[in-house]
C-alpha positions in Angstrom: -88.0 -36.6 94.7 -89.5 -35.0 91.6 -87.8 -36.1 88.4 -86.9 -34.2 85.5 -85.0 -34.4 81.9 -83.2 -31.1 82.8 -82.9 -28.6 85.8 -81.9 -25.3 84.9 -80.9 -23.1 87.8 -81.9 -19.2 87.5 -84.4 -18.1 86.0 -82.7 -15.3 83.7 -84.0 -14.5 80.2 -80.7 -16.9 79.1 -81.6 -20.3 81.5 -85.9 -19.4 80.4 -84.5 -19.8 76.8 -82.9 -23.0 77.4 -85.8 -24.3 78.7 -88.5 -22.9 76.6 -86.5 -24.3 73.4 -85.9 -27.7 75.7 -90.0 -27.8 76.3 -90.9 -27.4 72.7 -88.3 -30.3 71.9 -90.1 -32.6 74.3 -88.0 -32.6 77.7 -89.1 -32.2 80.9 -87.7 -29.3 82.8 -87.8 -27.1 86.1 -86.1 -23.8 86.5 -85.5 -22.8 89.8 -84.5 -19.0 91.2 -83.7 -18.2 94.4 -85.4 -14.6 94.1 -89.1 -14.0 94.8 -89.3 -12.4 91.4 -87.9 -14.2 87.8 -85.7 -12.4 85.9 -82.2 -11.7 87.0 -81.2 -8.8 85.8 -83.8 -7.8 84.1 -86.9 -7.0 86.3 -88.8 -4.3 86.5 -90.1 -2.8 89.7 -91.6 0.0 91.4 -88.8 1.2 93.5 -89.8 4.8 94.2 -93.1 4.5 93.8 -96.4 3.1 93.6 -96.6 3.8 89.2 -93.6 4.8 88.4 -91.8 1.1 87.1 -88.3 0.9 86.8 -86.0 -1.4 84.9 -83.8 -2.5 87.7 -80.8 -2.7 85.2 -81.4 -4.3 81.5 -83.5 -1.8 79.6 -82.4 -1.8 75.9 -84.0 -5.2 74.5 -83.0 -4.7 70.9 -80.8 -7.3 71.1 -83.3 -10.2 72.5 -85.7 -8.8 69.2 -82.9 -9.4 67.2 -81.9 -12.6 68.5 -82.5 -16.0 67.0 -84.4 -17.3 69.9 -87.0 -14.3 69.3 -87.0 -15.0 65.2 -87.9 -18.6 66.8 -90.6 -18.2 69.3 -92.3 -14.5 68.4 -95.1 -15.7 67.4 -95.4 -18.0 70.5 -94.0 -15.0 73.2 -96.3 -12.3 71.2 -99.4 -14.7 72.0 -98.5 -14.3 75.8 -98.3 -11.1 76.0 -94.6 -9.9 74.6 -94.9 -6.3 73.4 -91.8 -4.0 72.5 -91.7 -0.1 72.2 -89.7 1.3 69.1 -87.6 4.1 69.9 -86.6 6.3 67.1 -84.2 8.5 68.3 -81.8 5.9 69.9 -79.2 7.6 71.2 -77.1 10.8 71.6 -74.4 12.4 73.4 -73.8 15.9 75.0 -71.3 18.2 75.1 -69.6 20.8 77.8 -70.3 23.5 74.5 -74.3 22.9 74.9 -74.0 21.1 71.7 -75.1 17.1 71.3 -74.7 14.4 68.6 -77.5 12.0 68.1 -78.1 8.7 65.9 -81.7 7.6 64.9 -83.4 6.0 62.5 -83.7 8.7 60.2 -80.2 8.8 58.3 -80.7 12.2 56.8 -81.0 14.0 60.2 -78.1 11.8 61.5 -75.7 12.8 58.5 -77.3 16.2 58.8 -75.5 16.3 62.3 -72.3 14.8 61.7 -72.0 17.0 58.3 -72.0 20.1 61.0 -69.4 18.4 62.5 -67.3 17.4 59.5 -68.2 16.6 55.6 -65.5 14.3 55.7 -66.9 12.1 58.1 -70.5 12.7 57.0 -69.1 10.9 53.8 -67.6 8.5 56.2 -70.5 7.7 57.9 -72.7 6.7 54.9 -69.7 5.1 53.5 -69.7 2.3 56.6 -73.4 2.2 56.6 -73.4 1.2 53.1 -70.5 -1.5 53.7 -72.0 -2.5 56.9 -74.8 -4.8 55.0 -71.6 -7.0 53.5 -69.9 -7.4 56.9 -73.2 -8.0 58.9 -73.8 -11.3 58.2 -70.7 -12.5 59.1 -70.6 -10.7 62.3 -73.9 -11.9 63.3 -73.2 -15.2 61.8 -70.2 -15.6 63.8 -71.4 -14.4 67.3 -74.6 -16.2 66.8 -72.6 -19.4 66.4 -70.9 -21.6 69.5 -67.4 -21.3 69.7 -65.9 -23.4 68.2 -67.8 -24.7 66.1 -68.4 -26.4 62.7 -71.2 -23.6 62.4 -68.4 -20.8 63.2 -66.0 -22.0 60.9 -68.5 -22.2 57.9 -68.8 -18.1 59.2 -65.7 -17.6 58.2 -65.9 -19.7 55.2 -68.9 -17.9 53.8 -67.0 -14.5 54.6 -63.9 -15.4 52.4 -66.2 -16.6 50.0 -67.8 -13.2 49.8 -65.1 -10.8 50.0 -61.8 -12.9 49.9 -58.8 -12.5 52.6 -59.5 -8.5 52.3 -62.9 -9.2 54.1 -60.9 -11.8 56.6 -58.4 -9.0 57.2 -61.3 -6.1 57.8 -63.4 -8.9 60.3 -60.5 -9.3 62.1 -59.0 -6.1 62.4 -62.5 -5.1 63.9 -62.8 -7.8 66.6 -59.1 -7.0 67.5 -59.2 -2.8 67.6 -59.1 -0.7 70.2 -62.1 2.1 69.9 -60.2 4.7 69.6 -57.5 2.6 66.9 -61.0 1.8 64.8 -62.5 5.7 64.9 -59.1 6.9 64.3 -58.7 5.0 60.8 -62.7 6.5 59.9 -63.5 9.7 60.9 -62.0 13.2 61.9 -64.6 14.5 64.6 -64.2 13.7 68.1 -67.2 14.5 69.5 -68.8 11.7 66.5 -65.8 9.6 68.0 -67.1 10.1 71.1 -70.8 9.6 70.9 -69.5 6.2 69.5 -66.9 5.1 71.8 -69.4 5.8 74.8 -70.9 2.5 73.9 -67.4 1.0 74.7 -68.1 1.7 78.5 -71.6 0.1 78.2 -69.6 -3.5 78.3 -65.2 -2.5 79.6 -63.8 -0.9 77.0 -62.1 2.1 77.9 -61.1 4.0 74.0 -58.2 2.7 74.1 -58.5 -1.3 74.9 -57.7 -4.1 72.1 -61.4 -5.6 71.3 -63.1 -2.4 71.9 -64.2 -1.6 68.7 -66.9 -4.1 67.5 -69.8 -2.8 70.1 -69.6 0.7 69.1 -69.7 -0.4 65.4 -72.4 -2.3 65.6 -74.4 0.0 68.3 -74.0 2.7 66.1 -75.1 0.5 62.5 -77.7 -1.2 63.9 -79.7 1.7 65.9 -78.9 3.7 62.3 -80.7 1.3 60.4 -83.1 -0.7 62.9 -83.6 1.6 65.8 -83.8 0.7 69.2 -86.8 -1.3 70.9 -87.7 -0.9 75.1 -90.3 -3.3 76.7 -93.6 -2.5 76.4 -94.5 -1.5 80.5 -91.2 -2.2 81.2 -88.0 -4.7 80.5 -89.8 -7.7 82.2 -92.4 -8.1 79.1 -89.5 -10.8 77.8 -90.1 -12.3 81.2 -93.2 -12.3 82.0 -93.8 -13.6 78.3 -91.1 -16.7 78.6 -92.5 -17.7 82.0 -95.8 -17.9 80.7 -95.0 -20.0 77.7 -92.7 -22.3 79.7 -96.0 -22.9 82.2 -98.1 -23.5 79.1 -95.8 -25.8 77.6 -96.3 -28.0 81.1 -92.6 -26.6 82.5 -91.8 -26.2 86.0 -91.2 -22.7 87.7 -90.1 -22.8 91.3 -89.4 -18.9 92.9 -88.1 -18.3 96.1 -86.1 -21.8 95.3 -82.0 -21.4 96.1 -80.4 -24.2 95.3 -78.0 -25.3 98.3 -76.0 -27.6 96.1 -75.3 -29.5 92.9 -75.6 -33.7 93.3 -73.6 -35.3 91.7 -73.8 -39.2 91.6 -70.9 -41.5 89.8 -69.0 -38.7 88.2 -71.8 -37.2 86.9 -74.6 -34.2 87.3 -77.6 -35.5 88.5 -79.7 -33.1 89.9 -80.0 -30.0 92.7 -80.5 -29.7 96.2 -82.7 -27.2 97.4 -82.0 -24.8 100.5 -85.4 -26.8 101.9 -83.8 -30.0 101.3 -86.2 -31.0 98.5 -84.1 -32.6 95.6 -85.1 -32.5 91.7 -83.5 -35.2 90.2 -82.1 -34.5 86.4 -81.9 -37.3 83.8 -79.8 -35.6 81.1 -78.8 -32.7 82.1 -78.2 -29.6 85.1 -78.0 -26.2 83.6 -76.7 -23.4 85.5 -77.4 -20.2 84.7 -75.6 -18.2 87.5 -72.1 -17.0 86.5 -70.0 -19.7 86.4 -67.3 -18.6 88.8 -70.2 -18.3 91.6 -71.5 -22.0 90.2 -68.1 -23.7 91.0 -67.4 -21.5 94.1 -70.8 -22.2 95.8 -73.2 -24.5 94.4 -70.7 -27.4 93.0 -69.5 -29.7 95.8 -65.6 -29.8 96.0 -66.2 -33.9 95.7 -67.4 -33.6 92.6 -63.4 -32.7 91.0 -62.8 -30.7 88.4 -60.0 -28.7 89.9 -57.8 -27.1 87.1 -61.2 -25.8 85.9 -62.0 -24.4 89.0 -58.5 -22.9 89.5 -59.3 -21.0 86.1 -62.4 -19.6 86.9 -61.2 -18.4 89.9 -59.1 -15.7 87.8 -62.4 -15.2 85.7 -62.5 -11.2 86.0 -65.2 -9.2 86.6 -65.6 -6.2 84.8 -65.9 -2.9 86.2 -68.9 -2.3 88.7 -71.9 -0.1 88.0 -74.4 1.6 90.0 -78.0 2.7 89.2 -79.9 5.3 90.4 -83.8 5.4 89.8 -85.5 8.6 89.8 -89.3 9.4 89.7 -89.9 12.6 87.9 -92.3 15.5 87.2 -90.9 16.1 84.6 -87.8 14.8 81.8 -84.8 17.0 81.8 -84.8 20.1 80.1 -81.5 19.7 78.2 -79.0 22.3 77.5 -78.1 20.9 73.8 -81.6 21.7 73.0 -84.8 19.9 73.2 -84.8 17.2 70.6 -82.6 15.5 73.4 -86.1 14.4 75.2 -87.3 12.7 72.8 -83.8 10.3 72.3 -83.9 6.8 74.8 -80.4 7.0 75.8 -78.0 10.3 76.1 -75.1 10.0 76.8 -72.5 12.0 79.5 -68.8 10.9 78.2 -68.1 13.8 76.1 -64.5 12.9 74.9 -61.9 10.2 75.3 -59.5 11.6 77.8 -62.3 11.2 79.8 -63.1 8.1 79.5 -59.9 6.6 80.0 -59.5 8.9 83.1 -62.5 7.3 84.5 -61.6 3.7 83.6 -58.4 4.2 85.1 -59.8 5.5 88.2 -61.9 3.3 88.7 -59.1 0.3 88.3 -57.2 1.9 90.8 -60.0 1.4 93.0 -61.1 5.3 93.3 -64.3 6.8 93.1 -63.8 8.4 89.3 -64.2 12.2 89.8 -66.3 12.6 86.9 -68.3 9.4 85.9 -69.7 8.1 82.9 -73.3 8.1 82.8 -75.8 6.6 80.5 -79.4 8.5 81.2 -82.2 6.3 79.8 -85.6 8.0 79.6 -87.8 5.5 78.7 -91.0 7.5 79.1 -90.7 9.5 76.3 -91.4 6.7 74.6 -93.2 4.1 76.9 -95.6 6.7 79.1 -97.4 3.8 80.5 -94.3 3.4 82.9 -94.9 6.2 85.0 -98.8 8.4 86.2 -100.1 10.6 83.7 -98.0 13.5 83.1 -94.7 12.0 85.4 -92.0 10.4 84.0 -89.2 8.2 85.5 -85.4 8.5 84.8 -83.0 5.6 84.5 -79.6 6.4 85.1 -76.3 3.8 84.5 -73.5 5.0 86.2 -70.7 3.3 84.1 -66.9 2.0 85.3 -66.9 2.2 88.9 -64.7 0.0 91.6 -66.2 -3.4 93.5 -63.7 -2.1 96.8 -63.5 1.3 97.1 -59.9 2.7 97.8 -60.4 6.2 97.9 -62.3 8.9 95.9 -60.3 10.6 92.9 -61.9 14.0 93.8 -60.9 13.9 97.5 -64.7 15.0 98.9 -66.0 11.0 99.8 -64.1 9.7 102.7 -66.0 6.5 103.1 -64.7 3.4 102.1 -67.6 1.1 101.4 -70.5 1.4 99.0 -73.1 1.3 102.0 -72.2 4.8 102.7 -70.7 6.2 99.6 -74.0 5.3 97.3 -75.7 8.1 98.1 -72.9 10.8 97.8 -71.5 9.7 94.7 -75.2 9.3 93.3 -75.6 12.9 94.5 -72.4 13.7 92.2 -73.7 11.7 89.3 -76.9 13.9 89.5 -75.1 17.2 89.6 -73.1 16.2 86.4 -77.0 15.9 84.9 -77.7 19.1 86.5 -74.9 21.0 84.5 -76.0 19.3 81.3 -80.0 20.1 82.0 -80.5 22.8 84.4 -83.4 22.3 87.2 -83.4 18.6 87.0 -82.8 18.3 90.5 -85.9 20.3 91.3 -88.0 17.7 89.4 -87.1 14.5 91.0 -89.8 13.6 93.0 -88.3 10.4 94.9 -85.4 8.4 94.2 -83.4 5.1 94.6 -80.0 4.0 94.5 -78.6 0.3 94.0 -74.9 0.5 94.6 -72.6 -2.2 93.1 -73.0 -4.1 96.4 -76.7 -3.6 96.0 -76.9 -5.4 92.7 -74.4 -8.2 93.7 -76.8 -8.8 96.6 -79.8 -8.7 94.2 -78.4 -10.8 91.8 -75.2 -13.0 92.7 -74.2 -13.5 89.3 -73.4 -9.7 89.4 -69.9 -10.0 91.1 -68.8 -6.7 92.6 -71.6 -5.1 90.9 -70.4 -5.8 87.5 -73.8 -5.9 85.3 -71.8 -7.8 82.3 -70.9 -10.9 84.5 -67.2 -11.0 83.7 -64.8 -8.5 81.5 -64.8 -9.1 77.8 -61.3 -8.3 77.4 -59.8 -10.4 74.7 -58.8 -12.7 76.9 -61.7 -14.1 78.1 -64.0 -13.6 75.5 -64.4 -16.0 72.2 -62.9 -19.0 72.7 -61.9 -17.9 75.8 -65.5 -17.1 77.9 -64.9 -18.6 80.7 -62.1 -20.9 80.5 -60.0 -21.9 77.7 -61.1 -25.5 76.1 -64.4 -25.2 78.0 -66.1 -22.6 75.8 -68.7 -24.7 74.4 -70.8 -24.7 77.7 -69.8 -28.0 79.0 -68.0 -28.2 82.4 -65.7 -30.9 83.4 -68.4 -32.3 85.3 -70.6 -34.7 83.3 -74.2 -33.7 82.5 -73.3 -30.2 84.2 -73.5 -26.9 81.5 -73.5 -23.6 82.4 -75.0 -20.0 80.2 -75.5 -16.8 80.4 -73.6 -13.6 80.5 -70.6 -15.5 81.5 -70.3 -18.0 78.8 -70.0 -16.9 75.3 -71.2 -15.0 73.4 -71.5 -12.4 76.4 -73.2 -10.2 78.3 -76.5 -8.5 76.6 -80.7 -9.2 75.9 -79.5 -11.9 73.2 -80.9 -15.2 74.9 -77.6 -16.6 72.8 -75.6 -19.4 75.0 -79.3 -20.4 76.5 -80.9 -21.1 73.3 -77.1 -22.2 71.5 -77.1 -24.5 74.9 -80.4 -25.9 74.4 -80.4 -26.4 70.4 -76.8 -28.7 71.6 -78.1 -30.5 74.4 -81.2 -31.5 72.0 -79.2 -33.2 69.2 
């Protein structure tokens, strides 16, 4: 039996933070992951092929170079080999009128747009990046913070200091809104409400769902005034960089590693079983990083109690599935809207809000949407060492889709499971690109498609396909991700703690509950 101060179980970027920051503080630790590859879900690989490298899923990592385990270790990751790509021209949406709407770092070209649009809401715009430096703080402050905490309540103390119960009342109004109730109150334009709300779709918020609104906000602020970063050769340079550091720091990395169970001895965590019956015993603490729901539901013996917990999580919701098509190209799409769209690293396909909610609510009903969402990265405008001289690849996010299917809302796909629905619908998602950028088609050389049940198989975290590990709906987020009282990353299982996507503060790059986790357990 090897011993250990801590186990952490998965080797996401969330568990690798808890047990880089655990390494530097002195514990001993092992992560295990059952995959060949570390990651979860974000890995990049050539799925194609050979040269062309394709982030599986994550590929925006401006949130993990924002994040305060980053601020704490860059140095240390940059030495191993951490290396982000600045993109510019962050993101943009299109329009059935050949028209598009894009926000970048340059504020005069992204008024310039929105003043074609609208004065009014040119005015608008520069009016909430202006007030978005006195509401940032506290918004950062407050999902950078456990909840609760001491730390989150000094938030909120620091905000009423600063702008008084009018700041209180603006802060909340914001976490509570709908998208469509906050773009309503600001600006005139849909299509700039559009090109906002899409980001509502990138975690479950259909335009017109309470809690909607703070992701678009602060998308759209922070890409305005910090633009967007991708990984250097791909998503996995935060990976690759934490693995190394936790092996030079002496920690423990076991792949191809699933863990058959939890042991639990006198009420208390005390270590994992592996699938090969090896145990690694854990003095202070086991640290699971899978989705919480899939922790209690397969790893945690049924001995081991806790049973109103586990009744709770087993209503803990996944949020709406996703599929992702990879493509390797000859070429980027030629856009109608005009070619500054190449150069942008996400454009969007949602063009108003009737449509979006006609997709969500498809999709809840358990159809095939007849017109999906899609998010189109193209990371190799601005990363060409991803793809052979001259080629390019394509990442495409098919947003809001059902786990089961039920039927399809455009009556053409008769098959019921995602098997043999992937590559029909995926030929529907690329015939919506097609309208928007002509001859695309024609330039796909090759071309893979991970269905939902594809990514849950991947990655079981990923319940149903959902990429975000559990809705964020109101309620279960906050104090309320992923049971109520049990927010702060403790289970009712002694030495037993659970992080990532699933745990507060959400889905997302961040590193948060792994390093918020980590900093706790080290006091």
């Amino acid at each position: 039996m090897d011993h250990f101060d801590a186990v952490v179980i998965g080797a996401g970027h969330n568990g690798l933070a808890a047990a880089i920051d655990l390494t530097f503080k002195g514990w001993r630790v092992a992560v295990v992951e059952r995959a060949a590859v570390p990651g979860g879900a974000v890995k990049t690989q050539e799925v194609t092929e050979p040269g062309f490298r394709h982030d599986l899923c994550a590929m925006n990592l401006s949130m993990f170079a924002g994040s305060a385990f980053h601020a704490s270790y860059k140095d240390a990751l940059a030495e191993h080999g951490l290396a982000f790509v600045p993109a510019p021209h962050c993101f943009a949406s299109v329009f059935p009128d050949g028209t598009h709407l894009g926000v970048g770092t340059d504020v005069a070209a992204t008024l310039a747009g929105i003043r074609a649009l609208s004065d009014e809401d040119a005015g608008a715009w520069q009016a909430m990046l202006d007030d978005f430096g006195r509401k940032a703080p506290h918004i950062f402050g407050l999902l950078g913070s456990p909840m609760p905490s001491a730390a989150g309540l000094k938030v909120i103390w620091k905000a009423w200091r600063a702008g008084g119960w009018p700041m209180l009342y603006d802060l909340a109004r914001l976490l509570l809104s709908s998208p469509r109730e906050f773009l309503d109150d600001h600006f005139a334009s849909e299509k700039l409400k559009a090109t906002m709300a899409a980001w509502g779709l990138h975690l479950d918020f259909a335009p017109d769902v309470a809690g909607g609104a703070l992701f678009p906000y602060l998308e759209s602020m922070t890409n305005q005034l910090f633009g967007m970063v991708i990984g250097k050769g791909g998503a996995d340079t935060i990976i690759r960089a934490m693995t190394s550091l936790f092996a030079a720091k002496g920690g423990t990395l076991l792949l191809d590693a699933p863990v058959a169970a939890v042991e639990t001895e006198g009420g208390k965590a005390s270590g994992v079983l592996l699938s090969d019956g090896r145990v690694l015993a854990a003095r202070r603490a086991v640290i699971s990083n899978v989705n919480p729901r899939v922790t209690f539901e397969r790893l945690v013996p049924a001995a081991a109690g806790a049973a109103d917990y586990r009744r709770a999580l087993g209503k803990f919701r996944p949020g709406p599935a996703a599929m992702m098509i990879h493509l390797a190209m000859d070429d980027l799409p030629d856009w109608n809207a005009g070619a500054a769209l190449r150069d942008y690293a996400y454009v969007h396909i949602a063009p108003d809000m009737a449509m979006m909610n006609r997709v969500y609510s498809e999709a809840m009903s358990g159809l095939l949407p007849a017109e999906p969402a899609l998010v189109v990265g193209q990371p190799t405008t601005l990363d060409p060492s991803r793809a052979p001289a001259g080629k390019h690849v394509l990442w495409v996010q098919v947003r809001v889709l059902p786990a089961q299917i039920r039927g399809d809302a455009a009556g053409m796909i008769t098959a019921t499971n995602w098997d043999e629905a992937k590559e029909a619908y995926a030929d529907r998602a690329l015939a919506i690109i097609e309208r928007y950028a002509p001859g695309t088609r024609a330039k796909v050389r090759s071309r893979t498609v991970l269905s939902p049940a594809d990514l849950e198989a991947e990655n079981p975290s990923l319940i149903g396909g959902d990429s975000l590990s559990g809705s964020h709906h109101l309620a279960q987020n906050f104090l309320f991700r992923p049971v109520a009282g049990h927010s702060r990353y403790k289970t009712p299982v002694a030495n037993l703690y659970v992080c990532g996507a699933g745990t507060w503060p959400g889905a997302g790059t961040g590193a948060g509950s792994g390093y918020m986790l980590a900093k706790m357990l080290a006091r």
